[in-house]
PASE-684911 format. One record per residue (C-alpha): residue number from 1; residue in one letter; x, y negated, z. Coordinates in steps of 0.02 Angstrom, whole numbers, plus 32768, in hexadecimal, padded with zeros to 4 digits. Layout:
BEGIN
<node k="NUM" r="a" xx="X" yy="Y" zz="Z"/>
...
END
This chain:
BEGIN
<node k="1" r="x" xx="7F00" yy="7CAC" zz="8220"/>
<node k="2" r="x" xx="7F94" yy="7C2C" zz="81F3"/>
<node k="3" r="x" xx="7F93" yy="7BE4" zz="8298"/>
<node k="4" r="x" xx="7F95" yy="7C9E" zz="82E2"/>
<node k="5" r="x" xx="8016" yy="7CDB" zz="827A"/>
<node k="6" r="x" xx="8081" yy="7C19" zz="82AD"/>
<node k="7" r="x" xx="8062" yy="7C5A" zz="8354"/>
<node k="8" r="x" xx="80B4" yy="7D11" zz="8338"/>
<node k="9" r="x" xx="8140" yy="7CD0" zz="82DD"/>
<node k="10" r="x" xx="8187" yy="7C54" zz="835B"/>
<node k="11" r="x" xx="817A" yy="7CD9" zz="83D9"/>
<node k="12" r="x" xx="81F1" yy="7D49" zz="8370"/>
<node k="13" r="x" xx="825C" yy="7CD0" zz="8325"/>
<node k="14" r="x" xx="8308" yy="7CFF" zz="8320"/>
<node k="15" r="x" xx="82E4" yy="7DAF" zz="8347"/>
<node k="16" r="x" xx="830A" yy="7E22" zz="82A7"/>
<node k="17" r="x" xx="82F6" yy="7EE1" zz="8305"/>
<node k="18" r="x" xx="825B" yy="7F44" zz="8305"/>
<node k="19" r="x" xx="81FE" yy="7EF9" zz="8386"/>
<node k="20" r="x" xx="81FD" yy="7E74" zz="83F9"/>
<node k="21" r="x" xx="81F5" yy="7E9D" zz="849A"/>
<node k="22" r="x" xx="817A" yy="7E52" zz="8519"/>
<node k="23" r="x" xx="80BD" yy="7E72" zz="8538"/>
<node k="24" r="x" xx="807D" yy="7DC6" zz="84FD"/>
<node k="25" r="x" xx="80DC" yy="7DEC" zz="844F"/>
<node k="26" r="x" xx="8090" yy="7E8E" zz="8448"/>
<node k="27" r="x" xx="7FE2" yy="7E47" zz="8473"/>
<node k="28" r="x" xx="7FE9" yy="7DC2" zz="83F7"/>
<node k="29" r="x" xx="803E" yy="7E39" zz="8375"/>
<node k="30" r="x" xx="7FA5" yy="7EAC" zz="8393"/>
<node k="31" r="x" xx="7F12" yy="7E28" zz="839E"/>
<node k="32" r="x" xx="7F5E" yy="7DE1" zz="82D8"/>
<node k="33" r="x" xx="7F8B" yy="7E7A" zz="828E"/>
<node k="34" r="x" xx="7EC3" yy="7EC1" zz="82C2"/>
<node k="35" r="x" xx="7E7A" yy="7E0F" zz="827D"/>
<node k="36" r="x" xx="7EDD" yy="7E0F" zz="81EE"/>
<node k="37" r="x" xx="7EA9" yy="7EC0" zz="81CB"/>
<node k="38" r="x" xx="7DFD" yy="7E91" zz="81CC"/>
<node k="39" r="x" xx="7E0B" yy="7DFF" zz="8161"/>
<node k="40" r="x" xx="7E52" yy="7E61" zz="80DC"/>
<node k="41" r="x" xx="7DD5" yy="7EDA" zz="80EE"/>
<node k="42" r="x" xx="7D45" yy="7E6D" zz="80E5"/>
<node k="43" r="x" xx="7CFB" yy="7EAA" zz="817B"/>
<node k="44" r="x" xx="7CE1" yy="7E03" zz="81D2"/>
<node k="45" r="x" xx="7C87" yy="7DAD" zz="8147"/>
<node k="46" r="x" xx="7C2D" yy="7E56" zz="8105"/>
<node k="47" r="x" xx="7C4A" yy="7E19" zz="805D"/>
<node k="48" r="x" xx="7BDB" yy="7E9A" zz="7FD4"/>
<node k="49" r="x" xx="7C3B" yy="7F12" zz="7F69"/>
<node k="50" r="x" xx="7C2F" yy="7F0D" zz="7EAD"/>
<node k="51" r="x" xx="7C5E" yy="7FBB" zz="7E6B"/>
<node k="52" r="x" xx="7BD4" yy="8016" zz="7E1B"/>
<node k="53" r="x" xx="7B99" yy="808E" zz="7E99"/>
<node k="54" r="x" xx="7B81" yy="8007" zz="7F1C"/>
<node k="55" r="x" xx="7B73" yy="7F4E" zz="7EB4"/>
<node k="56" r="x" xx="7B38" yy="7EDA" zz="7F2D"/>
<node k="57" r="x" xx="7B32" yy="7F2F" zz="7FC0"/>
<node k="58" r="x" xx="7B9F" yy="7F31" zz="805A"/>
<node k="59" r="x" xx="7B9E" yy="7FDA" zz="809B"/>
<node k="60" r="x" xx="7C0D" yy="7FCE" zz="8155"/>
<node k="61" r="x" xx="7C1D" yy="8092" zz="814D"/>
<node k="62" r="x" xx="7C62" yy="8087" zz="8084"/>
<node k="63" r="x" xx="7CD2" yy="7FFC" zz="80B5"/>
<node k="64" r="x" xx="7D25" yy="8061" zz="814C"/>
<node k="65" r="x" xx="7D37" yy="80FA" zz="80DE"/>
<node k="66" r="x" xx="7D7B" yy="8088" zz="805B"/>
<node k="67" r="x" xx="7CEA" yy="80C9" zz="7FE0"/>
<node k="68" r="x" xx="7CD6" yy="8009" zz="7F8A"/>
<node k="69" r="x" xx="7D04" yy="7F89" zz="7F31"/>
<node k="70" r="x" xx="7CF1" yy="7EDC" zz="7F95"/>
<node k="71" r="x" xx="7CBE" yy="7E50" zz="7F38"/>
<node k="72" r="x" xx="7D42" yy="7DD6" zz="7F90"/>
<node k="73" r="x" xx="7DA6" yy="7E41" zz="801B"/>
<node k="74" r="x" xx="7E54" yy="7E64" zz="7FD9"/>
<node k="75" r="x" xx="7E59" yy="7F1B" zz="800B"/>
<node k="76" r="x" xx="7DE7" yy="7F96" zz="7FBB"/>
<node k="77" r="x" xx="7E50" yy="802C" zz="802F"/>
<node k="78" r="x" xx="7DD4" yy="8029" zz="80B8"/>
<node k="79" r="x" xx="7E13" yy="8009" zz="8190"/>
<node k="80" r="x" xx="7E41" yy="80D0" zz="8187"/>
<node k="81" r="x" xx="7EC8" yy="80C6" zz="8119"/>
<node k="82" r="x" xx="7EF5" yy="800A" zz="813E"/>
<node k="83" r="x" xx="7F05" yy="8052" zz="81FF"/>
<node k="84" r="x" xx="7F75" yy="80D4" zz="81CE"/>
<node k="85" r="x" xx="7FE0" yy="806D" zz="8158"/>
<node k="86" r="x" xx="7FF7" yy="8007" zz="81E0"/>
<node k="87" r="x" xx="8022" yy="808B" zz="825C"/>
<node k="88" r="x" xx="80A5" yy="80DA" zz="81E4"/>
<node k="89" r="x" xx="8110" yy="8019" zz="81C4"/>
<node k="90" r="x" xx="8113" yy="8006" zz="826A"/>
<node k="91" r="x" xx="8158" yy="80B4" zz="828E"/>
<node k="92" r="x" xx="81DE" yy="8084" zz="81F7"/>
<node k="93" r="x" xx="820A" yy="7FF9" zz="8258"/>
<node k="94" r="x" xx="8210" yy="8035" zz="82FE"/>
<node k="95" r="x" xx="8260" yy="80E4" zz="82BF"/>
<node k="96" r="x" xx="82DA" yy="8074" zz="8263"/>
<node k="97" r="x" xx="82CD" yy="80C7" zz="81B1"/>
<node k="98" r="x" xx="8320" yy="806E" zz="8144"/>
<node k="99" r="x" xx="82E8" yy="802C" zz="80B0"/>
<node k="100" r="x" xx="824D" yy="7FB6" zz="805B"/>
<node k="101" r="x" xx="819C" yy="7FC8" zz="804A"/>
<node k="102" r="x" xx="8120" yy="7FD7" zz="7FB4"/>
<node k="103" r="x" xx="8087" yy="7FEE" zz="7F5C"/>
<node k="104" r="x" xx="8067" yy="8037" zz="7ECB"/>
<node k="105" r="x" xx="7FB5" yy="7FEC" zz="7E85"/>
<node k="106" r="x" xx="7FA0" yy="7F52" zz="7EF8"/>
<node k="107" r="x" xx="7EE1" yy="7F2C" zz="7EA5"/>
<node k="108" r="x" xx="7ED2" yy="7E7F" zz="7F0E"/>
<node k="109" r="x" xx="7F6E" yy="7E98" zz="7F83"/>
<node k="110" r="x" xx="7F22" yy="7EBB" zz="801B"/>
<node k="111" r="x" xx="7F86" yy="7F63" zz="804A"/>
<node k="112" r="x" xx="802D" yy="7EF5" zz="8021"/>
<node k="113" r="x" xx="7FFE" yy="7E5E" zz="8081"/>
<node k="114" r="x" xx="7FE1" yy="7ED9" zz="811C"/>
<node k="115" r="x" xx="809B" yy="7F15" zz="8109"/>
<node k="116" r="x" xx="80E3" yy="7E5C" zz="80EE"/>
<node k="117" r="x" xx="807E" yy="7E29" zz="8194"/>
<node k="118" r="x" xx="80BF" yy="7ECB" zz="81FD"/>
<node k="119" r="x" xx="8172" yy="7E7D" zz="81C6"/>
<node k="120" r="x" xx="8148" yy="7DDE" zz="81FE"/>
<node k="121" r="x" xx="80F7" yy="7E03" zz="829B"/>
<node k="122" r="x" xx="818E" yy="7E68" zz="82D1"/>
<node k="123" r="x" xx="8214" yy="7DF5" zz="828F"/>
<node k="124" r="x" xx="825F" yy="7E43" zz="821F"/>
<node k="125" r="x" xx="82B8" yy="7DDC" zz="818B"/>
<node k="126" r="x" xx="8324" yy="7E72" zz="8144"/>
<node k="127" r="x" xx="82B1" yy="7EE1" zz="80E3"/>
<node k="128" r="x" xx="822B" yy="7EAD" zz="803F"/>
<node k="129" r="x" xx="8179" yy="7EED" zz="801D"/>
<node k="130" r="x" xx="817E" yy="7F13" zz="7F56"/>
<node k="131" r="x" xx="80C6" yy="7EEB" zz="7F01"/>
<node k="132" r="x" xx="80C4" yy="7F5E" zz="7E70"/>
<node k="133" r="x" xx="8043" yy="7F60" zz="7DF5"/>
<node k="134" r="x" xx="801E" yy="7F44" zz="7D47"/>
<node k="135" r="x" xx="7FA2" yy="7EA4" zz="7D79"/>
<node k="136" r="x" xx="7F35" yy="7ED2" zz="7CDD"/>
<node k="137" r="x" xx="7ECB" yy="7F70" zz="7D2D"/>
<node k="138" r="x" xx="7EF8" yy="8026" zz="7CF5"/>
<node k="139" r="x" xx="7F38" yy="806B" zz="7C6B"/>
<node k="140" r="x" xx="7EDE" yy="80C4" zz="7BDE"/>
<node k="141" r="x" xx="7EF1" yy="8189" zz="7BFD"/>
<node k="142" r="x" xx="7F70" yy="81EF" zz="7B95"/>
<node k="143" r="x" xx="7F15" yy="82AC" zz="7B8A"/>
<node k="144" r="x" xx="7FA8" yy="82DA" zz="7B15"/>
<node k="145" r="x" xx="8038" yy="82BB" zz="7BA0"/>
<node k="146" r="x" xx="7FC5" yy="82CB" zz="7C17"/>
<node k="147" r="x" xx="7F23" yy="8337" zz="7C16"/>
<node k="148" r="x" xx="7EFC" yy="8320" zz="7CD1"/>
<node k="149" r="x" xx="7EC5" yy="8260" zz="7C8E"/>
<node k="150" r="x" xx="7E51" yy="8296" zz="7C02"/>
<node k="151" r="x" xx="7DBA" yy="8239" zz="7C29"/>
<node k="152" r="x" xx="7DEB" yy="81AE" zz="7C8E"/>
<node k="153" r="x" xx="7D88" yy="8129" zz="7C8D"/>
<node k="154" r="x" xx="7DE7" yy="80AB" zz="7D0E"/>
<node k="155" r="x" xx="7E39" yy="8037" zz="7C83"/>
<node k="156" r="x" xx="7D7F" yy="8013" zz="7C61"/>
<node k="157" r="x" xx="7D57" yy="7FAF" zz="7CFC"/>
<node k="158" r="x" xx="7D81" yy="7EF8" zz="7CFC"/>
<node k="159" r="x" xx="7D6F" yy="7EF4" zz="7DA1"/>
<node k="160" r="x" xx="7E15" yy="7F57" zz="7DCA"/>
<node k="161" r="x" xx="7E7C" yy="7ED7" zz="7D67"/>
<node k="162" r="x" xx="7EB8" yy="7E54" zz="7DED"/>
<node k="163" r="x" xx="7F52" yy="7DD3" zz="7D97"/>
<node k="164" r="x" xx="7FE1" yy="7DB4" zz="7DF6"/>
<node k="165" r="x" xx="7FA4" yy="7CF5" zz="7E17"/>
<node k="166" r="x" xx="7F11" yy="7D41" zz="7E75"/>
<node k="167" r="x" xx="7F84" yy="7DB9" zz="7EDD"/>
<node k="168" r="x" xx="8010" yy="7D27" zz="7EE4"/>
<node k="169" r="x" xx="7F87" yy="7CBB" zz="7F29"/>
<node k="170" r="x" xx="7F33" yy="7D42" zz="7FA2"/>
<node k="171" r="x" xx="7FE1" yy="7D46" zz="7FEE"/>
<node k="172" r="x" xx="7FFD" yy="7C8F" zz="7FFC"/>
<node k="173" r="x" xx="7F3D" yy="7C70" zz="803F"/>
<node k="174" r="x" xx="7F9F" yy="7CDE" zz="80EB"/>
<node k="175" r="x" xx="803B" yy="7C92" zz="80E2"/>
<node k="176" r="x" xx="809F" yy="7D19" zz="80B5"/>
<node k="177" r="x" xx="80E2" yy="7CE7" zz="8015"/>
<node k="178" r="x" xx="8188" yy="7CDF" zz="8025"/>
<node k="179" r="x" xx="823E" yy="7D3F" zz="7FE7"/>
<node k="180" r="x" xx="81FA" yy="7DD5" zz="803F"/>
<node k="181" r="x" xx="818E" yy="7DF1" zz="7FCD"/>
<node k="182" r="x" xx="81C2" yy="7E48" zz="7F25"/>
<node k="183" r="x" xx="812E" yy="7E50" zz="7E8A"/>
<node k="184" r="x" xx="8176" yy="7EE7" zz="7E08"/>
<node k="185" r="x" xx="80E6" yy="7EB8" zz="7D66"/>
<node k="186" r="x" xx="80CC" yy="7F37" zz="7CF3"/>
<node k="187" r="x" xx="8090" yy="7FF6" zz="7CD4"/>
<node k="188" r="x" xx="80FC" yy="805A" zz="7D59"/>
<node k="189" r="x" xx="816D" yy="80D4" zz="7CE6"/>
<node k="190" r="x" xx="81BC" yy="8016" zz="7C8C"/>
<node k="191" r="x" xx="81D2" yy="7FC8" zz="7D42"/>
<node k="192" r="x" xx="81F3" yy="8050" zz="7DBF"/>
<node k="193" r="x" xx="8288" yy="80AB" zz="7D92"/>
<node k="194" r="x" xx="82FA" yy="7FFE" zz="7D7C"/>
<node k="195" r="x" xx="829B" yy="7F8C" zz="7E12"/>
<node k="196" r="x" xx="831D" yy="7F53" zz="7E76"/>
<node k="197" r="x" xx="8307" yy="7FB7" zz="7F19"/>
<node k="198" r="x" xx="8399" yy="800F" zz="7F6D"/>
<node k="199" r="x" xx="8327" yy="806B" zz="7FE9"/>
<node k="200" r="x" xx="8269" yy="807A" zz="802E"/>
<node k="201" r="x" xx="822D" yy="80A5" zz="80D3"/>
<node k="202" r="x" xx="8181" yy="80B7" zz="8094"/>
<node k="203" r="x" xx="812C" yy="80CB" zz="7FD7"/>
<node k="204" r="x" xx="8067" yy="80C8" zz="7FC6"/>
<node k="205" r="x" xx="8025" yy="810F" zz="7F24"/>
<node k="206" r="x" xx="7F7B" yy="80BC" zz="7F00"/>
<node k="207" r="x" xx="7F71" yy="80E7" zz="7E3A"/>
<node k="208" r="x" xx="7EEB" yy="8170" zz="7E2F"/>
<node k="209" r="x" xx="7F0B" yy="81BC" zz="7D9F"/>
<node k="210" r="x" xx="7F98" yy="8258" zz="7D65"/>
<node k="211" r="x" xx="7FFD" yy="81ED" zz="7D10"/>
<node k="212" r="x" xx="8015" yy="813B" zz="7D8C"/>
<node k="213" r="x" xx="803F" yy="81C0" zz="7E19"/>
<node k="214" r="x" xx="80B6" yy="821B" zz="7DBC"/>
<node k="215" r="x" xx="811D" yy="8181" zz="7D8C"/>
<node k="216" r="x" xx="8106" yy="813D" zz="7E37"/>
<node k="217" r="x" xx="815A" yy="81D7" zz="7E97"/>
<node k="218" r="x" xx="81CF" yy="81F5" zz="7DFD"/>
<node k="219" r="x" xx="821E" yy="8146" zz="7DFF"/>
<node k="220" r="x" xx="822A" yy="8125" zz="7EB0"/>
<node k="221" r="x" xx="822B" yy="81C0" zz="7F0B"/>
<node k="222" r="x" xx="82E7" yy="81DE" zz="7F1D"/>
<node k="223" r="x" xx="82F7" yy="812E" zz="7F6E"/>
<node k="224" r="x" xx="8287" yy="814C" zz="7FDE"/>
<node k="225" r="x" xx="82F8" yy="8172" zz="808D"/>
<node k="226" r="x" xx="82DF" yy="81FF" zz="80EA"/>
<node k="227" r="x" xx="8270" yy="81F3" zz="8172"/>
<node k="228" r="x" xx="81F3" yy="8189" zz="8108"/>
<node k="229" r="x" xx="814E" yy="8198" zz="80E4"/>
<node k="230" r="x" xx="80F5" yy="81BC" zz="8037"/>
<node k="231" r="x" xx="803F" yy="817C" zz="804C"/>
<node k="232" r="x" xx="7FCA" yy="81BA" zz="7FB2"/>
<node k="233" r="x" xx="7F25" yy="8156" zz="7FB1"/>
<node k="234" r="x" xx="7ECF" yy="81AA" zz="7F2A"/>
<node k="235" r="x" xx="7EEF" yy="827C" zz="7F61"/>
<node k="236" r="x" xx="7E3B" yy="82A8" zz="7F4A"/>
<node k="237" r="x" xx="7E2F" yy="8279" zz="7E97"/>
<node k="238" r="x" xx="7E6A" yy="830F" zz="7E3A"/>
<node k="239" r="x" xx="7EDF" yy="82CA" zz="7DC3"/>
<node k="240" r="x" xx="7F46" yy="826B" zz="7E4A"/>
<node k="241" r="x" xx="7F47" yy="8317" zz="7EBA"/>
<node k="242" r="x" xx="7F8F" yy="836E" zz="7E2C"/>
<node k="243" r="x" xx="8013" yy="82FF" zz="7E12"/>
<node k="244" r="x" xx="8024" yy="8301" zz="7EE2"/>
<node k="245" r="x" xx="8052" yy="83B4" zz="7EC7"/>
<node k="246" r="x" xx="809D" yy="83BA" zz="7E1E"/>
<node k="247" r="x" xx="8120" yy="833A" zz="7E4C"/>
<node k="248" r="x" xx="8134" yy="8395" zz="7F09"/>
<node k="249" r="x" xx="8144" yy="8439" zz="7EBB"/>
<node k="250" r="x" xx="81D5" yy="8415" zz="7E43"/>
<node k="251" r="x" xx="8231" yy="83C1" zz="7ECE"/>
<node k="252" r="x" xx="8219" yy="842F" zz="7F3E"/>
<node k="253" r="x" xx="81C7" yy="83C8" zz="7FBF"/>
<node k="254" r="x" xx="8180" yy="842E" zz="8048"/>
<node k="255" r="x" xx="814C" yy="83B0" zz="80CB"/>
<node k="256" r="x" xx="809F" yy="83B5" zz="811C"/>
<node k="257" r="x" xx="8016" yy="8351" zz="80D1"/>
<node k="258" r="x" xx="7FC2" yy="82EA" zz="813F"/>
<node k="259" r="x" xx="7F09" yy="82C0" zz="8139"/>
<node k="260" r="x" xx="7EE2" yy="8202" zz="8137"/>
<node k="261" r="x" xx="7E2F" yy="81FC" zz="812E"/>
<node k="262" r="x" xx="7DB8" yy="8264" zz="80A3"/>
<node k="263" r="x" xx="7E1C" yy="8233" zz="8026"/>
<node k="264" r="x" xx="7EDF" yy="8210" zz="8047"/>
<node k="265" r="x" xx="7F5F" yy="8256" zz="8084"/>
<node k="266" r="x" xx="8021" yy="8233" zz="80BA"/>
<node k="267" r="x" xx="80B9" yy="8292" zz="80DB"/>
<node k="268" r="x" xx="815E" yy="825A" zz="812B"/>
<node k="269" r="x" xx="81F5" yy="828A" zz="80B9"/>
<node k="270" r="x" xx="8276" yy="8311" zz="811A"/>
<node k="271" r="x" xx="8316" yy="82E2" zz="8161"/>
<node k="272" r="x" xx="835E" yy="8367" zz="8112"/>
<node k="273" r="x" xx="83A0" yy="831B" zz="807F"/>
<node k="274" r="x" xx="8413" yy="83B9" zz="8030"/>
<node k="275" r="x" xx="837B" yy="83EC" zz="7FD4"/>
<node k="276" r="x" xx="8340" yy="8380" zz="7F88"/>
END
């Protein structure tokens, strides 16, 4: 994968637009981004998962749904949604939206370290992927501020707490950690609002619950350029559709949501800026 990505990089050195032109760039672009997507994935090793529903077992179907938890992959998001956050960076780029790219609830990084390598492979030096995330799993619910939450039982599992060594390292074991790459610890509504980021392209929401998807689209929204994409992992979970809606409904916001796969969905913020 190092020597790949060695490979990619000499080919677009110097070159800081969207793409590099050339059909050998584009093939080699192509053949690391795919084998880097199915590293993360753990597709190529099959490696079990280890949430509840599945311990043990490594279910190819659940895994391209993005229905498990992978013992050792570093993306839980499944080749449906990793495709499509793919497709949408490289439309940034190639669109030439301005801004950064983030996460919001990284688990092991994977979905991040996609977006770093889509920079790389295209050469571009001028824009940051932002890796946000409290490292210590989810937060307790609040019922009181937020009722959608009551009941949520996420904070519980030990499994969803990855530390920022482990997502430091993940990044380093693909050589892309470098000054691109910007790590925002903490719960979202304390980090978000003050991160330094002047603009995004793209923002994916990965927090599942009322409350992390609130913050996320609260704090970061209005940076987000228009043009760009707002990717939310976690639609079909009630709590995090209500705050889809809530948040979209106060602002306004009546762009077409986009089906991902069963349970995602995206929409790509309007031009039209004078209302918002």
């Amino acid at each position: 994968m190092r020597l790949l990505g060695r490979v990619l990089k000499g080919i677009v050195a110097g070159r800081s637009g969207p793409a590099a032109p050339g059909p050998e760039t584009d093939r080699i672009r192509t053949l690391y981004l795919d084998l880097l997507q199915e590293c993360l994935l753990g597709t190529i090793y099959q490696d079990p998962a280890i949430d509840p529903k599945r311990q043990g077992i490594y279910d190819p179907v659940a895994r391209e749904r993005g229905l498990d938890w992978p013992s050792q992959a570093h993306s839980m998001i499944g080749r449906k949604r990793m495709q499509n956050l793919r497709a949408l960076v490289e439309r940034s780029l190639i669109e030439r939206i301005p801004g950064d790219f983030i996460e919001t609830g990284v688990w092991r990084g994977g979905a991040c370290i996609l977006m770093r390598a889509v920079l790389r492979s295209y050469g571009v030096s001028d824009r940051r992927v932002w890796v946000a995330d409290s490292f210590a799993g989810l937060p307790p619910p609040d019922p009181e501020r937020y009722p959608a939450d009551a009941g949520d039982a996420h904070h519980e599992f030990k499994q969803l707490a990855v530390s920022l060594d482990e997502v430091r390292s993940n990044f380093a074991r693909y050589g892309l950690l470098d000054e691109q790459v910007g790590f925002l610890a903490g719960w979202f509504k304390d980090t978000l609002p003050t991160a330094p980021i002047a603009a995004l392209a793209l923002m994916r929401l990965d927090g599942d619950m009322y409350e992390s998807t609130m913050d996320a689209l609260t704090g970061l929204y209005d940076r987000l350029s228009p043009g760009g994409f707002v990717i939310v992992d976690d639609y079909k979970a009630a709590p995090c559709r209500a705050a889809v809606h809530d948040f979209r409904d106060r602002r306004g916001a009546s762009e077409d949501l986009q089906a991902i796969d069963q349970s995602s969905v995206f929409w790509k913020k309007s031009l039209r800026t004078a209302d918002r």
